[in-house]
N, C-alpha and C positions, 0 to 999 in steps of 0.2 A: 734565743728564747722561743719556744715551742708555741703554737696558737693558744691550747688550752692553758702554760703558765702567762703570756701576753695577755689573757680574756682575765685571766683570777689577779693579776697586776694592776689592770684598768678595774676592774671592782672594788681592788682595797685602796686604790689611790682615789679615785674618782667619791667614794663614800668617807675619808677618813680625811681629805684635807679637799678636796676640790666643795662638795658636798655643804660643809662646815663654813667656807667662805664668802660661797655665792649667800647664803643664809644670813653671814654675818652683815653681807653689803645693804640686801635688800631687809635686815631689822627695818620697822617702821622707827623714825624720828634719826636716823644716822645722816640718810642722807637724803636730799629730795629725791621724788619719784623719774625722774628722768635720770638724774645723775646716778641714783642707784641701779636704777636699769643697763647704763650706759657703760657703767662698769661692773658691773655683772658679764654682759655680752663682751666687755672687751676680754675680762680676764679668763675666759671661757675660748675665746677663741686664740689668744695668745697660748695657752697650757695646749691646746688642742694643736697647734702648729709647733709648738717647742716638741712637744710627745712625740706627734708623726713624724717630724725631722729627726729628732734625736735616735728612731726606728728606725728608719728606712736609711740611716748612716752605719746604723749596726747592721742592719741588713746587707749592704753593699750593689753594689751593680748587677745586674740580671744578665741574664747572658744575650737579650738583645742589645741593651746596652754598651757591654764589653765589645762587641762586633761595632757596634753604632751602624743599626740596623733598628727597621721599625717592625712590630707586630705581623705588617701583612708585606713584606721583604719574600721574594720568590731566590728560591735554590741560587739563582745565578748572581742576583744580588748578596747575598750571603757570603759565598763564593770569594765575589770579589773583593768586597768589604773581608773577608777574613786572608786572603794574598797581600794586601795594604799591609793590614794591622800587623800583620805577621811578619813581615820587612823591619816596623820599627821594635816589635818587641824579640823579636829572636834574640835569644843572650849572645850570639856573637857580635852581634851589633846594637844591644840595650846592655850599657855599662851600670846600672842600677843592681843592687844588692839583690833584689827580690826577680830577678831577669826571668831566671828559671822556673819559676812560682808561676809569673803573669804571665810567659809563654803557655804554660801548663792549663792554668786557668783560660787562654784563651782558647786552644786546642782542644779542651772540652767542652766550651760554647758551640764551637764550632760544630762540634762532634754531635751534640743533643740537636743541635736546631735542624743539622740534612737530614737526617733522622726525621720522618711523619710521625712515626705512633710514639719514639720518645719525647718531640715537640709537642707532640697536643696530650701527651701525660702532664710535661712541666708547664704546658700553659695552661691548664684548668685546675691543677692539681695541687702544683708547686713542685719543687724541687726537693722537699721531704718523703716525695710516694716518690720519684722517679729516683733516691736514691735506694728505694726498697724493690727496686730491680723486680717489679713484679708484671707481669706478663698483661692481664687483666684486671684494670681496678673494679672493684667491689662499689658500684656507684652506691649500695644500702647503707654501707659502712658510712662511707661520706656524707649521707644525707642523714644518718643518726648525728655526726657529731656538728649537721650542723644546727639540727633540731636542737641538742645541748645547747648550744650558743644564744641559740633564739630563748628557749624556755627561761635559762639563766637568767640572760637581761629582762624579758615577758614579767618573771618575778621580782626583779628589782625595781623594775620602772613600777611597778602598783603598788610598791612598798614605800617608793619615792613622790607617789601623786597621788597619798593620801586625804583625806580633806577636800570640803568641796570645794575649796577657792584651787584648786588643781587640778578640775574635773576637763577643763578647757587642754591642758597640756597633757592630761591622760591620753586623751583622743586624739591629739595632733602626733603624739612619739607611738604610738600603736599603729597607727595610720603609715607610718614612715616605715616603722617595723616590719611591719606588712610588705609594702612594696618593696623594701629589700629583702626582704624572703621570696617574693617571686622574682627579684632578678638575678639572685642568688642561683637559686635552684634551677629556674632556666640557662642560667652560662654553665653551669655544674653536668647541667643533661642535653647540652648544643642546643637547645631551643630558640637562642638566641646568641646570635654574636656581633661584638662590637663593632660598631664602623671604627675606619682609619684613623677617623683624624680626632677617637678618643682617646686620650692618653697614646699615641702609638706605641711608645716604648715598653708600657708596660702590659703582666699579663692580667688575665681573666681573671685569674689566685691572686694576684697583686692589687686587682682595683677590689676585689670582694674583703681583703685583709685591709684596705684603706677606708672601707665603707664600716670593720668592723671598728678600727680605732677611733673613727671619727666620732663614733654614735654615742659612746660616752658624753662627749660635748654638745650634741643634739637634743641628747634627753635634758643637760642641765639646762641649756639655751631654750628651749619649749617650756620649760620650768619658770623658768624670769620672764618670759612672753606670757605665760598664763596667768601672773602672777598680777602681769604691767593689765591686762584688759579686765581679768576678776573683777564682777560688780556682785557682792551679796544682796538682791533684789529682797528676800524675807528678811533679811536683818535689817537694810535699808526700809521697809515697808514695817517693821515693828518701833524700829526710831521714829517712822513720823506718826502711828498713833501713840506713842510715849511723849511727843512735844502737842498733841493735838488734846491728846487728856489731860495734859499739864495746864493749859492754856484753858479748858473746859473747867477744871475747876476754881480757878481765878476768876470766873466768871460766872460760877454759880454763886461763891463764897458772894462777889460783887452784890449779885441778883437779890440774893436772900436779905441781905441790909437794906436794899432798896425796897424789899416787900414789907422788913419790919416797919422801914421810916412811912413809906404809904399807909401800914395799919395803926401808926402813931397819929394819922391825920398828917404827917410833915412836920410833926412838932421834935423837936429832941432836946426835952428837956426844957434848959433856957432859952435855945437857940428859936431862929426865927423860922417859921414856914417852910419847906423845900420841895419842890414838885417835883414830878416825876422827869421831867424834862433836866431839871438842875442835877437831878443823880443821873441820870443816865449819861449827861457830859462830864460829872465829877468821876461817872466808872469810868469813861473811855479817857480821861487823863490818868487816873490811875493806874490802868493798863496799861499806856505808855510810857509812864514811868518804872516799868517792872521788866527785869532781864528776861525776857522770855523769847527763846528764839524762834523764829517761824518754822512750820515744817523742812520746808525746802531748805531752808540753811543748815536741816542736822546731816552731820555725817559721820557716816558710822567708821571710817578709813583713819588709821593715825599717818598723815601725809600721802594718802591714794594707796596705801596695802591694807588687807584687813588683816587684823588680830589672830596672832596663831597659837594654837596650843602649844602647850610643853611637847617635845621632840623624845623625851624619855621612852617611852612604849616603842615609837620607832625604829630606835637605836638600840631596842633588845633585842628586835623582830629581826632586825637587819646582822647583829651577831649572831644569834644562831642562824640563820641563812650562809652567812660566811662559813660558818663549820659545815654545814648540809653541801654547801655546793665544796667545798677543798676538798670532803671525803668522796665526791661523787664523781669532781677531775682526777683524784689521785686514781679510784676504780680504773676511769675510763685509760688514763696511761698505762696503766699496768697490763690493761686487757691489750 
């Protein structure tokens, strides 16, 4: 599978069932606020480890791998490590059906990595440019498609973090986006290179296609963390003058009986005399006999999430998107 159909696979999985799930966990009233949280992250990072595993199995071994050789392994080590390897898989002496294959396959690890300008093709690049046998890569080329990548997800992640209880996870997956755009593009143009003891085995194309599968699960994970801290401060701030006016009028209603009974003289009717001092403790039992809750006790959260709108406008915004960007990957393949 090609990067740009792996990028349009992680968009239509990631939007039509990952997307749908985490939504369903965190509904307000399903589950408490910790437990929804908790499995939100896990089930995000289980899909994120099944995905990357299930790749990088179809992927297969890298050719420092196949050597069992690291990253920063000099000629002689190479060398060596491929005289070994090569003892046990020679088909006269590997009785396995496939003998000839994995000789073959090692013979050309071997073959790319003594090789300088076709190793640091296949380590920045991958193994898809260095089978197009091409003398000079085009670093422009590379760095439009990976602007595509970026733009792509840029536009899903703001279609995905709308609303303002999202505004928190806008700016944390943008933030993230960012700095792997610049480490991106610095290992893309030698600006920077890895030390040893990161990933050794693998390449620069390797760890940048691991940061791309990952981010699917980063933006939903920033999602259910923005979700977990969200405080709506104006909605919160109109709840308590909405219990403080509630409360203000039970208290004038009180007042205003109390002014008629004062302008009655204290008389009501048959009843006997009442001062002012007698109504003003008959309001304050009155009032505490009345459900009325204090500001501080309102909240506007159904179990700590706030109230979300209907998702419809979303999920049209987000279909035609899909059509916009298939039409825009198919271009780019064909170009």
């Amino acid at each position: 599978m090609g990067d740009s159909e792996s990028s349009l696979f992680s968009f239509f999985f990631y939007v039509l069932f990952v997307y749908p799930a985490t939504n369903w966990i965190l509904k307000p009233g399903r589950f408490s606020r910790t437990k929804g949280l908790t499995y939100a992250i896990s089930l995000l990072v289980a899909i994120a480890a099944v995905k990357t595993g299930l790749e990088l199995r179809e992927q297969g071994p890298n050719f420092y791998q196949q050597l069992k050789v690291s990253r920063t392994s000099s000629a002689i080590e190479i060398k060596r490590s491929y005289k070994r390897q090569s003892l046990e898989l020679h088909p006269d002496k590997n009785p396995s059906a496939t003998a000839i294959d994995d000789f073959a396959a090692l013979k050309n690890a071997y073959d790319v990595l003594m090789d300088m300008d076709a190793r640091e093709v296949y380590d920045r690049f991958g193994p898809e440019k260095l089978k197009q046998n091409i003398a000079v890569i085009d670093e422009y080329k590379v760095l439009i498609e990976c602007a595509i990548f970026y733009a792509a997800w840029g536009i899903m992640t703001w279609m995905l973090t709308l609303g303002k209880h999202n505004g928190n996870a806008r700016q944390w997956v943008f933030t993230g986006m960012i700095a792997m755009l610049v480490v991106e593009v610095m290992l893309l143009l030698k600006e920077l290179a890895l030390p040893g003891w990161c990933l050794p085995s693998m390449t620069e194309h390797e760890l940048i296609q691991l940061g791309h599968n990952l981010f699917p699960a980063f933006l939903n994970g920033c999602r259910c963390l923005g979700a977990y801290v969200f405080v709506d401060l104006d909605g919160h701030q109109r709840a308590l003058l909405g219990a403080l006016h509630a409360q203000n009028k039970e208290i004038l209603r009180a007042l205003r009986d109390i002014q008629q009974s004062v302008n009655r003289g204290g008389h009501t009717g048959a009843q006997t005399p009442m001062s002012v001092g007698d109504a003003m403790r008959n309001l304050e039992a009155e009032l505490e006999g009345k459900d009325i809750k204090h500001p501080s006790e309102v909240n506007i959260f159904d179990d700590g999430f706030p109230k979300k709108k209907s998702n419809t406008n979303l999920y049209l915004m987000i279909g035609g998107y899909i059509v916009l960007y298939y039409v825009f990957a198919g271009n780019q393949a064909s170009a």
